[in-house]
C-alpha positions as CSV (number, residue, x, y, z in Angstrom):
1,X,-15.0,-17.1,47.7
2,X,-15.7,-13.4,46.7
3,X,-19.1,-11.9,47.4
4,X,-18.8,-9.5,44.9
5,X,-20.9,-10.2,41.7
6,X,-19.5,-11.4,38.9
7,X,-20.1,-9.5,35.3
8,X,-21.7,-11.4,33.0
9,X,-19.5,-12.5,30.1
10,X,-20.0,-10.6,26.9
11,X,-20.3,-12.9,23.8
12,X,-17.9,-12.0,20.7
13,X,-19.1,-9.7,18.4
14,X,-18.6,-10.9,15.1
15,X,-19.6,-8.8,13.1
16,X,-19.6,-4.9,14.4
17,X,-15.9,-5.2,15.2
18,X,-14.9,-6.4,11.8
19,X,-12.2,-4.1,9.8
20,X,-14.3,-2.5,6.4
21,X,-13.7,-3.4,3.4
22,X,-10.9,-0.9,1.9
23,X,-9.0,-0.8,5.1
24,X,-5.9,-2.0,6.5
25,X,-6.9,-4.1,10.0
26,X,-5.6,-2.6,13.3
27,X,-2.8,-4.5,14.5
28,X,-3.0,-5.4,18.1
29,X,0.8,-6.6,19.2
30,X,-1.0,-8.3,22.3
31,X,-3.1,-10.6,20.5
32,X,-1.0,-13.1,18.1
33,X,-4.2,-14.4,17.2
34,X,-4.8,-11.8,14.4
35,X,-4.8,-14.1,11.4
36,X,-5.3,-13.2,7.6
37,X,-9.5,-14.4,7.9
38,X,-10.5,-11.6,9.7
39,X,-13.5,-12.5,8.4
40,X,-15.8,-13.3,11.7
41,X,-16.1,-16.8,13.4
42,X,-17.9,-18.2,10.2
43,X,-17.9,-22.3,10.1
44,X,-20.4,-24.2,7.7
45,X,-21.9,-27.0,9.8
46,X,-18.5,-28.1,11.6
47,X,-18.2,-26.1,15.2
48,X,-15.2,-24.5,16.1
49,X,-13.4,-22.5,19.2
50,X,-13.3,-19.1,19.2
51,X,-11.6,-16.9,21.4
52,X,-13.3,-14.1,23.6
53,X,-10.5,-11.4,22.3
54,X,-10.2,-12.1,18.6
55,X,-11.9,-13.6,15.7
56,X,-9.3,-16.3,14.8
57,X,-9.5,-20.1,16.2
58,X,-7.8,-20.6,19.5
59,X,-5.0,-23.0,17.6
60,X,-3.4,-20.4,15.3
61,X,-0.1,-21.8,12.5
62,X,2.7,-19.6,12.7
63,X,2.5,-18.2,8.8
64,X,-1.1,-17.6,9.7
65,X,-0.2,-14.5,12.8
66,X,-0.6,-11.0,10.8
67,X,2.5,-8.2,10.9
68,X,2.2,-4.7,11.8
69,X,1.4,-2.3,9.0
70,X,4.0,0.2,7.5
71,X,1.3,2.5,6.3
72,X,4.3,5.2,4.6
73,X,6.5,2.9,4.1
74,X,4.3,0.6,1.7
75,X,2.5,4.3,-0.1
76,X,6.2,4.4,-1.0
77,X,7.1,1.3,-2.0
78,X,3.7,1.6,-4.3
79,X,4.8,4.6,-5.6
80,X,7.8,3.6,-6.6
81,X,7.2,0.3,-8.6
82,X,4.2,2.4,-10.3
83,X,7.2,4.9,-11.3
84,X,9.4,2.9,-12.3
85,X,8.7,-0.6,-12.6
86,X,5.5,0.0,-14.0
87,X,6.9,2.1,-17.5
88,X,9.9,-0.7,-17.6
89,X,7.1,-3.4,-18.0
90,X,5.6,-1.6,-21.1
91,X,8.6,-0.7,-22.3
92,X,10.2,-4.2,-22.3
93,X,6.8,-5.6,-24.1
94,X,5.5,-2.7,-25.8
95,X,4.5,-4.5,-28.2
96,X,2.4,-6.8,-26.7
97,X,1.1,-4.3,-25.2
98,X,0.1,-2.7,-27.6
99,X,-1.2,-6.1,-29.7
100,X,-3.6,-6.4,-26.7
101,X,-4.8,-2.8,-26.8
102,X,-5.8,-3.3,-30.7
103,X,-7.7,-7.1,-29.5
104,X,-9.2,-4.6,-27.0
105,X,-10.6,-2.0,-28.9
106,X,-11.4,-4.0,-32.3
107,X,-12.5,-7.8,-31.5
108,X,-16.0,-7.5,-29.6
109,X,-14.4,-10.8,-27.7
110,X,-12.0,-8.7,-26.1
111,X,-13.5,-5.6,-25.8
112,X,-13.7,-6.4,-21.6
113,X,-9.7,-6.2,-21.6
114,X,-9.9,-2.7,-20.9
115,X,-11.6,-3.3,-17.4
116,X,-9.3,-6.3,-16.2
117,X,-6.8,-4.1,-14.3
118,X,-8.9,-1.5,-12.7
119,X,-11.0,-5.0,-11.5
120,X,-7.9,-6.0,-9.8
121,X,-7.1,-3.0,-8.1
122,X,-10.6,-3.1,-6.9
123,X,-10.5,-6.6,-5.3
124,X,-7.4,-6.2,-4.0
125,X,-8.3,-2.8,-2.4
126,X,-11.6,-4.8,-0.6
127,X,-9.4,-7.1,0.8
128,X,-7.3,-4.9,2.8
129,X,-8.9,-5.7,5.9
130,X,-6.6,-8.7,5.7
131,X,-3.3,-7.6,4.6
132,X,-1.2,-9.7,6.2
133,X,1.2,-7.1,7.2
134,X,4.3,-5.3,5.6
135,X,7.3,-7.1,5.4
136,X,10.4,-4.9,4.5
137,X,12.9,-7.8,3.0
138,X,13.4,-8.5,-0.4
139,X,12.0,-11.9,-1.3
140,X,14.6,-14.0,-3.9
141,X,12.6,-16.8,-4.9
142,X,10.4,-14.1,-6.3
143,X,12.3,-14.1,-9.4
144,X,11.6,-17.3,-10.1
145,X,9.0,-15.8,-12.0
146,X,11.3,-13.8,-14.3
147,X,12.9,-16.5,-15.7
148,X,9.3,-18.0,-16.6
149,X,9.0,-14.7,-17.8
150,X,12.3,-14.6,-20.3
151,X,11.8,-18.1,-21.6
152,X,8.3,-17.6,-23.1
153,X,9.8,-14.5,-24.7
154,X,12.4,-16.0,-26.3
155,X,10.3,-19.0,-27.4
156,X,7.8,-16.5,-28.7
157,X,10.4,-14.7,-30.8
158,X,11.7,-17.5,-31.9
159,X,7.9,-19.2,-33.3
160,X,6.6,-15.7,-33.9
161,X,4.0,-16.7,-31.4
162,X,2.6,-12.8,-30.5
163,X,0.1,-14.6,-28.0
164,X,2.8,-16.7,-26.4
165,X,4.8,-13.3,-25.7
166,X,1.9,-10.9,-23.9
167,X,1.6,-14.3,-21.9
168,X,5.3,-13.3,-20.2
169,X,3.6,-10.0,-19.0
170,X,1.3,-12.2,-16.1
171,X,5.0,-13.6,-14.9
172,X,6.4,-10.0,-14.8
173,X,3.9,-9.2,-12.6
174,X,4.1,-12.1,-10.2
175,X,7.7,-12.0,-10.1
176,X,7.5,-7.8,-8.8
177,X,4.7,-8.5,-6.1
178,X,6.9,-11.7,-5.1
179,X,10.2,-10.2,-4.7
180,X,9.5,-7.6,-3.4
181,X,6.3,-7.8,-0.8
182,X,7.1,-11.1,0.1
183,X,5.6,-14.6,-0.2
184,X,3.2,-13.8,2.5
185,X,1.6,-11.1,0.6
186,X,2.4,-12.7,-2.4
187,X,0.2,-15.4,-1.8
188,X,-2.8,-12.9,-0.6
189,X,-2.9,-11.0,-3.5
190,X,-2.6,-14.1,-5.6
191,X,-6.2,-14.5,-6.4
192,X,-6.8,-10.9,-7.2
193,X,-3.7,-11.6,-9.9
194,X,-5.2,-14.7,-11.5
195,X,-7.7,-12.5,-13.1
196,X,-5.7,-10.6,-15.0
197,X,-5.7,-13.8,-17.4
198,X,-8.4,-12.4,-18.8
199,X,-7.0,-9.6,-20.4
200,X,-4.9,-11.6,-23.1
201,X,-6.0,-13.1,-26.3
202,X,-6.6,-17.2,-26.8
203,X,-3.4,-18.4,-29.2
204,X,-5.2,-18.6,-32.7
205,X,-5.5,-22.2,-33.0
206,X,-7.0,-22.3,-29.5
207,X,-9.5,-19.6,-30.4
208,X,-10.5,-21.1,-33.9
209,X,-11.1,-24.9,-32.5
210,X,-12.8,-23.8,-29.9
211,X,-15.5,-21.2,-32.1
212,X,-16.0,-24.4,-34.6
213,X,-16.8,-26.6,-31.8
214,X,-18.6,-24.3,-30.0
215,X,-20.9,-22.9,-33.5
216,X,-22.2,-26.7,-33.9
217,X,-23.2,-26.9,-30.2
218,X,-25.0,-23.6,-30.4
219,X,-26.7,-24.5,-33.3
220,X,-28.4,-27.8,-32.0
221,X,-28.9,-26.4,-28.6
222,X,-31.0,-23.6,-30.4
223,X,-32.3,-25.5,-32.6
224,X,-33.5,-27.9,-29.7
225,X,-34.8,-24.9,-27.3
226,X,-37.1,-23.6,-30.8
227,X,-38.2,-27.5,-31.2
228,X,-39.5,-27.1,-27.2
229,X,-41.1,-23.7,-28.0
230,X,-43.3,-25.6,-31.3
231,X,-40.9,-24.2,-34.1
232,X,-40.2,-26.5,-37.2
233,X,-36.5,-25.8,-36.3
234,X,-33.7,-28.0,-37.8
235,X,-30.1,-27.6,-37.3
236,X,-27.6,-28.3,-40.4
237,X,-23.9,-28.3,-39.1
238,X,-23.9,-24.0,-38.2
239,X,-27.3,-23.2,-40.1
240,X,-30.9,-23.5,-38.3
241,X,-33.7,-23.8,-40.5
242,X,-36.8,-22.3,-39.3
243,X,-40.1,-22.7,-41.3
244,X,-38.9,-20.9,-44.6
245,X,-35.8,-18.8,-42.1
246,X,-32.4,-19.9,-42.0
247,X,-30.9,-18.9,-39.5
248,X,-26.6,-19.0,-39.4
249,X,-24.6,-19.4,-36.4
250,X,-21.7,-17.2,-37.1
251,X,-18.4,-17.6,-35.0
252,X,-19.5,-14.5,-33.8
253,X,-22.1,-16.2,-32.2
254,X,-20.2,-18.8,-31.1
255,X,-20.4,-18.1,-27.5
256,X,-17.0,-17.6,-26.7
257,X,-17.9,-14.2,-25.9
258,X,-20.5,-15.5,-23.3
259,X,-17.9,-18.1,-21.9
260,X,-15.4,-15.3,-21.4
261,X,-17.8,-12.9,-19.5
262,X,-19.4,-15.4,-17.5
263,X,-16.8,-16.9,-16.7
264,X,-15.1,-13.5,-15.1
265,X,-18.0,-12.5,-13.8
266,X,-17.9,-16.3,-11.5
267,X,-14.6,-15.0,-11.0
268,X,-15.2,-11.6,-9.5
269,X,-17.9,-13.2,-7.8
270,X,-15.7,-15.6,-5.7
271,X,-13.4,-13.0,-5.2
272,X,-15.9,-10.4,-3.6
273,X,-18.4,-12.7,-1.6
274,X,-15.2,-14.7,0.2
275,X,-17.0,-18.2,0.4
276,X,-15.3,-21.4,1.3
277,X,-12.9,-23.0,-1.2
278,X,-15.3,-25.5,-2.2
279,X,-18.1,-23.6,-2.7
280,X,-16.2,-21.4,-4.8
281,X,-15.4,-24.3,-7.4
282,X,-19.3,-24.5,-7.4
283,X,-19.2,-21.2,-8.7
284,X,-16.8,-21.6,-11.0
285,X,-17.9,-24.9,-12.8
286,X,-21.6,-23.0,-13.5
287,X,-19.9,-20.5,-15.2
288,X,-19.6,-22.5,-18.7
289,X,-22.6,-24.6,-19.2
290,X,-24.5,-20.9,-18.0
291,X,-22.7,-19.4,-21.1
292,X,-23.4,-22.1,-23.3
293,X,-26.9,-22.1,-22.4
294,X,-27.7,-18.6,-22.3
295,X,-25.9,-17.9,-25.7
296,X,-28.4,-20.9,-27.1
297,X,-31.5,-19.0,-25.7
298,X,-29.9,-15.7,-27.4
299,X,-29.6,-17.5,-30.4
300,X,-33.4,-19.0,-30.2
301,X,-34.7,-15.6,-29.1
302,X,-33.4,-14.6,-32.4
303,X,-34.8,-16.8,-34.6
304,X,-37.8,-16.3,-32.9
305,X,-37.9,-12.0,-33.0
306,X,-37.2,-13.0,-37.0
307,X,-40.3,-15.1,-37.2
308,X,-42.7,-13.7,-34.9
309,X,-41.6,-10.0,-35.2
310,X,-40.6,-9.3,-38.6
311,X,-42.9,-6.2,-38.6
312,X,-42.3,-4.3,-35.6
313,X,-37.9,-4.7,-36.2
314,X,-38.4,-2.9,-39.8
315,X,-38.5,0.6,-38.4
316,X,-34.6,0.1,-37.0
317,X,-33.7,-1.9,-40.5
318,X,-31.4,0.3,-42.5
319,X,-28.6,-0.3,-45.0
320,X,-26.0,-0.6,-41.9
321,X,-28.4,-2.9,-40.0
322,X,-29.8,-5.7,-40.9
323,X,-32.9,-7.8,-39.7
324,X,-31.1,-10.2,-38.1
325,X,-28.1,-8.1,-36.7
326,X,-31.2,-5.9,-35.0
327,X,-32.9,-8.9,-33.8
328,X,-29.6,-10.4,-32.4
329,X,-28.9,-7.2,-30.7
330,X,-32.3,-7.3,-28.8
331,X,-31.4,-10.8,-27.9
332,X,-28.2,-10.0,-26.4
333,X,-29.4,-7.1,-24.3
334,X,-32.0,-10.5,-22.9
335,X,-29.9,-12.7,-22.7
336,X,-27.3,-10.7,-20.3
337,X,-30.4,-10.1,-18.3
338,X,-31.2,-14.1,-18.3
339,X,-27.2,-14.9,-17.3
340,X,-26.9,-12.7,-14.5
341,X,-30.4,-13.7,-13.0
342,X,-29.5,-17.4,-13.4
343,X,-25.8,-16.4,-11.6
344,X,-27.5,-14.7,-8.7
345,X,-30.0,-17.4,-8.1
346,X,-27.2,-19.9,-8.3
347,X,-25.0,-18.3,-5.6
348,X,-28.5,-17.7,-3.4
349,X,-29.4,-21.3,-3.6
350,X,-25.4,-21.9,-2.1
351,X,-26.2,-19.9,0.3
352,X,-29.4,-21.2,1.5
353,X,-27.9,-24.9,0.7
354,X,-24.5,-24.1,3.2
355,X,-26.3,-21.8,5.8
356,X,-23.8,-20.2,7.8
357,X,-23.4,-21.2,11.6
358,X,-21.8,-18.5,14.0
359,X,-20.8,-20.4,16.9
């Protein structure tokens, strides 16, 4: 044996050597163990080995080992699908286009259409760090999605369904990162994708069934939550009478509004915090009795600034605003306060819940 003394052996550091946020991940041809979770040795009670030269389990699949980055080459590829590919989309569906720009800018539903693709760039540019590598060959089964694409245009010309139509744009868009980044990267940036669902518009039968249904449950909720508070309040179909108030539940105050923005908002959060699978279902399935909820307290709140605060809301009544509209729009700016208080105690009571174990 060798007198010399052995170093002692340096435990993985997890965390300092992790690529930021924005960038692409060094590629290290020495170690296949590079994998798309670059994400630190994380497990949630279940132990698992790590190597001393990487971050991925010792037991790597195949379609998991990461490629080396083209850095110019993808910059031009980029470029070029933003040049070219980018003006044929609008072009092609201009008018979709430019239906959703006018849901956008005119229905207060909508209004947070504007913000869906820059929100994509964004979580897509976080999630650099794992790229899983440029791949120069053009994928075919990506244009699978383009014939998707073509038949809900023609069965939207056909029905005159304008919703159907802007619904083709999401398969465009698939079908270009498919065919030509590849299924690996296809299936990275997939999430990221999904949200752009959020920028069209509900069909109309969708959107109107759902408000009526939604109206009649947010007037019984907030007629229940001002029964809690000691308020004669009673709830007839979309009216709430309060003491010698009535109070309607316009479809504006539906809550679809709140579903939608909630609902994203659970979205982006899974997207940005990177939590297990399962715990991002938990994040998801809060999102719409949250809404529901917090649109009934808005609604309550309401009623209750009508009641209770008649006097000190005159001073902002004029012949464009109304007591009630001035009142709602005090409730609103609450009740965004209540929703994303509730969402960020939610997701710190997962984490305390699923503590995270670095083995």
């Amino acid at each position: 044996m060798s007198d010399q003394p052995t170093a002692p052996q340096q435990e993985p550091n997890f965390r300092g050597n992790a690529p930021k946020k924005g960038r692409f991940a060094d590629y290290d041809p020495a170690s296949p163990l590079q994998t798309m979770g670059q994400r630190g040795a994380v497990n949630y009670g279940k132990p698992e080995t790590v190597p001393q030269t990487g971050y991925a389990p010792a037991k790597v699949a195949v379609s998991a080992v990461r490629l080396p980055v083209d850095v110019p080459f993808e910059r031009l590829r980029l470029l070029l699908i933003l040049a070219v590919l980018a003006p044929l989309c609008v072009w092609a569906s201009y008018s979709s286009w430019a239906n959703m720009v006018y849901e956008w800018y005119h229905t207060d539903d909508y209004s947070h259409g504007f913000l869906v693709i820059p929100a994509v760039v964004f979580f897509l540019y976080i999630r650099l760090d794992t790229y899983p590598g440029t791949c120069s060959k053009l994928a075919w089964l990506g244009l699978f999605p383009v014939l998707i694409y073509t038949a809900l245009r023609v069965y939207a010309g056909i029905h005159y369904m304008e919703s159907v139509d802007s619904y083709a744009i999401f398969f465009w868009i698939l079908s270009v990162v498919w065919f030509f980044y590849g299924l690996r990267v296809f299936l990275w940036a997939l999430p990221s994708l999904i949200f752009l669902i959020f920028m069209f518009q509900l069909p109309w039968s969708v959107d109107a069934i759902m408000r009526n249904h939604l109206q009649t449950f947010a007037a019984k909720f907030a007629a229940f939550l001002l029964q809690l508070a000691g308020e004669p309040a009673i709830a007839i179909k979309n009216t709430i009478r309060l003491g010698a108030v009535e109070l309607g539940v316009a479809q504006a105050c539906s809550g679809l509004r709140f579903l939608m923005s909630v609902f994203a908002i659970a979205f982006a959060a899974a997207l940005i915090l990177r939590r297990p699978w399962w715990q991002n279902i938990f994040i998801l399935a809060v999102a719409a009795p949250l809404a529901l909820f917090v649109n009934a307290v808005r609604i309550a709140i309401t009623g209750m600034l009508i009641l209770h605060c008649e006097g000190m809301l005159t001073p902002w009544v004029n012949e464009t605003e109304s007591l009630g509209k001035v009142a709602d729009g005090i409730a609103g700016k609450i009740a965004i306060v209540i929703a994303l208080g509730l969402f960020a105690l939610f997701v710190w009571y997962l984490s305390k819940v699923f503590r995270r174990v670095t083995i």
